[in-house]
C-alpha positions, 0 to 999 in steps of 0.5 A: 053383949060382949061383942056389942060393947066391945063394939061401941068402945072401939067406935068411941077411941076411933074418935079420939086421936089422943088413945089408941087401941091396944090389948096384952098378948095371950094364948087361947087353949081350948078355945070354946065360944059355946063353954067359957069354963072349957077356955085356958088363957095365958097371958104373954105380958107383951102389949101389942096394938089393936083390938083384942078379939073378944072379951075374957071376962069369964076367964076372969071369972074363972080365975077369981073362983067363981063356981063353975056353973054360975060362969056357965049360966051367965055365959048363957044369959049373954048369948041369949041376951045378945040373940034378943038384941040382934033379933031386935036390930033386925026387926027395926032394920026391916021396919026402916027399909 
């Protein structure tokens, strides 16, 4: 899910020449695309150009508090979510062909 809107920003300000992409620098330990909880970020508060990689919303999450297992548990629904949707894309694509 993260991937997909993340995804279809970047398509939209690729549009507009009056926005440009851009991210705030950071440092990932232990980065972990499975356990979000496992993740340590630290932001650089340097602005630099481009599309950040992913998302740190769980990160976030984290920070602000939020019980560890419930940011486990909405990690999973995304993945889940997001596998359903490419299932689905797949399955469209190999109608269309």
């Amino acid at each position: 899910m993260q991937r997909r809107i993340h995804s279809l920003s970047c398509d939209l300000v690729k549009e507009n020449k009056n926005v440009r992409l851009a991210h705030m620098n950071f440092i990932v330990e232990n980065e972990n695309t499975e356990d979000p909880t496992e993740e340590d970020v630290s932001f650089l508060y340097k602005l630099v150009d481009g599309v950040c990689k992913k998302s740190y919303g769980f990160f976030a999450a984290k920070l602000a508090g939020l019980p560890t297992q419930l940011v486990k548990e909405a990690s999973e629904a995304g993945q889940l979510l997001q596998k359903q949707q490419e299932r689905m894309r797949a399955t469209q694509a190999a109608r269309n062909a």
